[in-house]
C-alpha positions as CSV (number, residue, x, y, z in Angstrom):
1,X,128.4,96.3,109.8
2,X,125.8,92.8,109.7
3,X,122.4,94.0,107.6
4,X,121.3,91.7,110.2
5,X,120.7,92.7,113.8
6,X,118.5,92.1,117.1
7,X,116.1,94.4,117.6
8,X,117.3,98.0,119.3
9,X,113.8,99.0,120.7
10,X,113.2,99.8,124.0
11,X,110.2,98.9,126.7
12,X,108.9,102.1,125.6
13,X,109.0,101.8,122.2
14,X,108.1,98.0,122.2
15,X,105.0,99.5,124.2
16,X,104.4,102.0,120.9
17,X,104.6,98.7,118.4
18,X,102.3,97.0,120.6
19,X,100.0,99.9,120.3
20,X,100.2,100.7,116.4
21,X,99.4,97.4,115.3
22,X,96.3,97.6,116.8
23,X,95.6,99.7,113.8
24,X,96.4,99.1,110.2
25,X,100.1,98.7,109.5
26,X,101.7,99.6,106.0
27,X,102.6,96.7,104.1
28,X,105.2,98.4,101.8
29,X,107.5,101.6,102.9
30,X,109.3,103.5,101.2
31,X,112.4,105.8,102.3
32,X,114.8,108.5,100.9
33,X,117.6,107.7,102.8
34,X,118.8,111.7,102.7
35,X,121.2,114.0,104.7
36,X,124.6,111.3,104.8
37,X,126.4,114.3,103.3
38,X,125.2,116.6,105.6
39,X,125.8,114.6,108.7
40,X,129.5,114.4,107.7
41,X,129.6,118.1,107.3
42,X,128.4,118.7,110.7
43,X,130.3,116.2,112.5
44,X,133.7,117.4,110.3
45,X,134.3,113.5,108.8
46,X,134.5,112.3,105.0
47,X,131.6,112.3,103.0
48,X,131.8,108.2,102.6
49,X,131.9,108.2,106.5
50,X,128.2,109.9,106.5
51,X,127.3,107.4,103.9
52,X,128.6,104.2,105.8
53,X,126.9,105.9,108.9
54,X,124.0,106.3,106.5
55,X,123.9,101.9,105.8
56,X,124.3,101.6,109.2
57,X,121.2,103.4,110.4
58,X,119.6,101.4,107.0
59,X,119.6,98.0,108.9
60,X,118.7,98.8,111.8
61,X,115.7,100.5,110.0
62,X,115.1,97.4,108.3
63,X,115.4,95.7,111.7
64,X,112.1,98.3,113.0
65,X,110.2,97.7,110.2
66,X,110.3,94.1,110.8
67,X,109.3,94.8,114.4
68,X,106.5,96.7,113.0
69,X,105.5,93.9,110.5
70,X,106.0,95.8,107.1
71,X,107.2,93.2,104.6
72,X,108.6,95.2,101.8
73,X,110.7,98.4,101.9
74,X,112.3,99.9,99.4
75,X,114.8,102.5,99.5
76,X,117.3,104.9,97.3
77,X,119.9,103.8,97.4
78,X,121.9,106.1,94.6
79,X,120.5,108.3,92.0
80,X,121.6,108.2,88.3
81,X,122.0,111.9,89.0
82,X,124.6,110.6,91.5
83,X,127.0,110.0,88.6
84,X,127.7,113.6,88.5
85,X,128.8,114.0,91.6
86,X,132.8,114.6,91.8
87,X,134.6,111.4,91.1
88,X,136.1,110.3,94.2
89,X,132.4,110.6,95.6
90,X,131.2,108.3,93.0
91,X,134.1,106.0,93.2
92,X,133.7,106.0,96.9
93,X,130.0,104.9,96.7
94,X,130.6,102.2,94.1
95,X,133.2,100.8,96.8
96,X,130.9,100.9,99.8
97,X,127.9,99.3,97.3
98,X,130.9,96.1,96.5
99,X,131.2,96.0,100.2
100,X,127.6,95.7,101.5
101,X,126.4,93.2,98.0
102,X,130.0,91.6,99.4
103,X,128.4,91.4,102.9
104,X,125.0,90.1,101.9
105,X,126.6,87.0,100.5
106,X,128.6,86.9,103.2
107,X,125.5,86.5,105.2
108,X,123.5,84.2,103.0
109,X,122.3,81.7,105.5
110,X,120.5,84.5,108.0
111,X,119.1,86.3,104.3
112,X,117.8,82.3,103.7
113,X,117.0,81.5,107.3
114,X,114.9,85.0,107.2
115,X,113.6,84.3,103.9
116,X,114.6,87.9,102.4
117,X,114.1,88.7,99.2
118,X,116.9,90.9,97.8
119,X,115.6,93.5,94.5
120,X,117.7,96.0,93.0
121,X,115.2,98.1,90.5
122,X,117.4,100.9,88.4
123,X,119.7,100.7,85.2
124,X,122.1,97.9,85.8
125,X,124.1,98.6,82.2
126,X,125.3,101.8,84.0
127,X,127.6,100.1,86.6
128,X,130.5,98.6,87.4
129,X,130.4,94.9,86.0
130,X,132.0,93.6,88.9
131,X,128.9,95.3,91.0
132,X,126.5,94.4,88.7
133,X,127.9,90.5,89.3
134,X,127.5,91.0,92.8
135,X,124.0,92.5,92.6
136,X,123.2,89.7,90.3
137,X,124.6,86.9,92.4
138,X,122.6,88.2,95.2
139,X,119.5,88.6,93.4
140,X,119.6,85.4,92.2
141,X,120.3,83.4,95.5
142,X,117.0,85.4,97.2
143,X,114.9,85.3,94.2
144,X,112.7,82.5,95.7
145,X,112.4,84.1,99.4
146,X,109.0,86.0,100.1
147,X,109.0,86.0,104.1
148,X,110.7,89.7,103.3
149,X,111.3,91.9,100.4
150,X,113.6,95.1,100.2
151,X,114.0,96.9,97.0
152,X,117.6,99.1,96.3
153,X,117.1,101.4,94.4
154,X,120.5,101.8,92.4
155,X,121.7,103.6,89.5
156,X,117.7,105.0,89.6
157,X,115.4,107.5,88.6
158,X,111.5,107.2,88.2
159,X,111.8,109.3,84.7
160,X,114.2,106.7,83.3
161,X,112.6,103.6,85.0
162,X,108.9,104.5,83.2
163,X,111.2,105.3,79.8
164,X,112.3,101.6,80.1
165,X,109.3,100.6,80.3
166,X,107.9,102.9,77.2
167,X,110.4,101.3,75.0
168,X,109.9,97.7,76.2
169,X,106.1,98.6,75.3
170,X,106.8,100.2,72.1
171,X,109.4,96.8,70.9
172,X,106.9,94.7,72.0
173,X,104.2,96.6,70.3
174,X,106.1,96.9,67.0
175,X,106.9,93.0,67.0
176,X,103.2,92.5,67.0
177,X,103.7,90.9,70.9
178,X,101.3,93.4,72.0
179,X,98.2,95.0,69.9
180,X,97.1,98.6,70.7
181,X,94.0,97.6,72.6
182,X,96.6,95.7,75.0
183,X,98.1,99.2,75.9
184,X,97.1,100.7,79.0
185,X,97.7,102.2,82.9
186,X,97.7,98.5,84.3
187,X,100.1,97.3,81.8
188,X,102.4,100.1,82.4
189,X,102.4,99.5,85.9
190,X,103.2,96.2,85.6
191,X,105.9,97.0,83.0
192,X,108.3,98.9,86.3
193,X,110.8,98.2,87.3
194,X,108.9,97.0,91.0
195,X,106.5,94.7,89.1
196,X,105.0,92.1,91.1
197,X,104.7,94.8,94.1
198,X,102.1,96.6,96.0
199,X,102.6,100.5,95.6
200,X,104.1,102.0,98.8
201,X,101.9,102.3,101.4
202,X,104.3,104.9,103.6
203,X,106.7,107.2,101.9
204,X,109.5,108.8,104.0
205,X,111.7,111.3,103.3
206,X,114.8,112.5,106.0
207,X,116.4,115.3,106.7
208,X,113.9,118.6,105.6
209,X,113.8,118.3,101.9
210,X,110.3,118.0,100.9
211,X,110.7,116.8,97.5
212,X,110.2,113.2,95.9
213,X,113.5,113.3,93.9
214,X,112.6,111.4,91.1
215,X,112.3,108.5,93.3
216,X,108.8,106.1,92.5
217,X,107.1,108.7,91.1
218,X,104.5,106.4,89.5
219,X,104.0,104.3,92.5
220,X,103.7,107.0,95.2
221,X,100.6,108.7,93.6
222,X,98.3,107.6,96.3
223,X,101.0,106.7,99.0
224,X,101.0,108.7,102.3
225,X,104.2,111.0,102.2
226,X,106.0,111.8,105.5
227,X,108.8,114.5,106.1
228,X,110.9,114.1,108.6
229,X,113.5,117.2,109.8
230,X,116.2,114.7,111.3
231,X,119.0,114.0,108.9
232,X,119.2,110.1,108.3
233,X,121.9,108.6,110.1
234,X,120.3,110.6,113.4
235,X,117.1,109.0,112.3
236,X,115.0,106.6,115.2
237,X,112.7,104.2,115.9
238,X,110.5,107.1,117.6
239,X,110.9,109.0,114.1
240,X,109.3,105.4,112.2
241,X,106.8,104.9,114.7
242,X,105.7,108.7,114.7
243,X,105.5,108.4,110.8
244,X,103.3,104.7,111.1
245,X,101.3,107.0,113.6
246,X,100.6,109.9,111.0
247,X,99.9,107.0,108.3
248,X,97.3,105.3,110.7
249,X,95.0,108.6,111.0
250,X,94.9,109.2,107.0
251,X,94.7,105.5,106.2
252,X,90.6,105.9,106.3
253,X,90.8,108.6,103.3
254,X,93.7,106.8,101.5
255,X,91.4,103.2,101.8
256,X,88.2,105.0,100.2
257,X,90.8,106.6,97.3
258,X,92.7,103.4,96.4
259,X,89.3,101.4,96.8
260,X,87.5,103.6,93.9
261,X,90.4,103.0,91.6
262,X,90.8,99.1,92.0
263,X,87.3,99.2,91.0
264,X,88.3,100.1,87.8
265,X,91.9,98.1,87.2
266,X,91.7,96.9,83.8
267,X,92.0,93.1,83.5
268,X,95.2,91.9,81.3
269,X,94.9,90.1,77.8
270,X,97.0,86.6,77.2
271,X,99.8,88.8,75.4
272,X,99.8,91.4,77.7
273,X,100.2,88.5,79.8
274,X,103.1,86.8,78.0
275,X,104.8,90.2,77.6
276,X,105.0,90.5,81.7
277,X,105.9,86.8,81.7
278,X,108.7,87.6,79.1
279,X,109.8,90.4,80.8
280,X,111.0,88.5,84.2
281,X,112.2,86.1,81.8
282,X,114.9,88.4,80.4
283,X,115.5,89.9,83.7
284,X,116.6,86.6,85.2
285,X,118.7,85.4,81.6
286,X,120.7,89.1,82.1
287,X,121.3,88.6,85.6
288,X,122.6,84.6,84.6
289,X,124.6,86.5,81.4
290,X,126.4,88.8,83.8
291,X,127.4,85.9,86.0
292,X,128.7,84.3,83.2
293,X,130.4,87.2,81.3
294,X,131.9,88.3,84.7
295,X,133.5,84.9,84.9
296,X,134.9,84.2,81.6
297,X,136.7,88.1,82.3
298,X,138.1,87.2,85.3
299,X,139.7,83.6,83.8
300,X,141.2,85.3,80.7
């Protein structure tokens, strides 16, 4: 299955877009993509047929959201926690992830014609290296788009993603690259993995669970949170649009929140500055080292 499709809303629902922009749409959402295991329970197939459903029902999410006009989504994608799932669960989700990085560069002229930026955020040194070359190579090709922005969120957890950036503080900080008046909430921020981002605006959950599941626990603190019942390959465009809906009547409390604390967003030193700067720096030279690593192991 493309990540690319035509749109898939109706008159009805094309009426509902029209409607909703009216009114202030979110800029950045968010989903936990849960209940794929679930949905192959109930419909008696393989657990890796409920996740392939599960990508599926991702683009043509992706494909609403454009509709909508929200220009960055980010979803989990797979947990840390998922490598403890049984092996042949894990193997199979590794093999699906090859497929769908496969896919993307497959598809490189509509992610450059649709200027799509393409953003894994999680602990690449945990995978595969043959999907870390993939992710890289994909990252690498989109890294200039900015029409579009998704975010995976792969081989992720929010508790590890704000320990990375602890310890990238704490090098820096020993090195004498940062000085202890440099240190603070903005910094830290801009020290996560989804630097360079606005904070979700819309946070969706499928399926019943209401729990955030160590997924952007940092950057949801003032993000609208929406819980939907329907498990996510049987989610819809009515269930998006109901959820942009219930954003639109709290935005006026969220705006007044979010406006009190940007009054107060500490401005950045130069080395605070530098250590950002050094930090996308390295991210780009790993993603270049893996290409290259992954190609001297395949030629020996």
């Amino acid at each position: 299955m493309s990540w690319f499709r035509d749109s898939s809303l109706t008159w009805a629902q094309l009426f509902c877009v029209r409607l909703l922009k009216c009114g202030v749409i979110p800029q950045h959402a968010a989903f936990i993509m849960d209940g794929n295991r679930r949905y192959a329970k109930q419909n008696n197939v393989k657990k890796i047929d409920g996740h392939s459903k599960g990508f599926d029902k991702l683009s043509e999410t992706l494909q609403w959201c454009l509709d909508l006009g929200i220009s960055e989504v980010t979803v989990y994608a797979f947990s840390i926690e998922n490598f403890k799932r049984s092996k042949e669960e894990v193997e199979d989700l590794l093999e699906l992830a090859r497929q769908k990085f496969q896919r993307l560069l497959e598809e490189k002229e509509k992610l450059m014609e649709n200027g799509v930026r393409i953003r894994v955020i999680g602990n690449m040194s945990l995978l595969p290296l043959d999907l870390a070359r993939l992710i890289a190579e994909v990252e690498l090709l989109t890294k200039d788009n900015s029409k579009a922005i998704l975010n995976v969120a792969f081989a992720y957890t929010a508790r590890d993603e704000m320990t990375e950036a602890f310890k990238k503080i704490v090098e820096a900080h020993q090195s004498s690259d940062l000085d202890t008046s440099d240190i603070n909430v903005h910094l830290l921020s801009q020290s996560l993995y989804t630097r360079g981002s606005p904070y979700p605006d819309l946070y969706i959950r499928t399926s019943g669970e209401k729990r955030l599941s160590d997924f952007l626990l940092y950057q949801s603190a003032y993000s609208y949170l929406h819980f939907s019942d329907v498990l996510w390959p049987d989610f819809t465009a009515w269930h998006l649009l109901a959820a942009v809906f219930h954003y639109q009547r709290t935005y006026p409390q969220l705006a007044r929140t979010r406006a009190s604390l940007s009054t107060v967003k500490p401005r950045l030193s130069e080395k605070a500055v530098k250590f950002l700067q050094t930090l996308d720096e390295n991210h780009w030279k790993t993603a270049a080292c893996i290409m290259t690593n992954y190609s001297k192991e395949v030629h020996v």
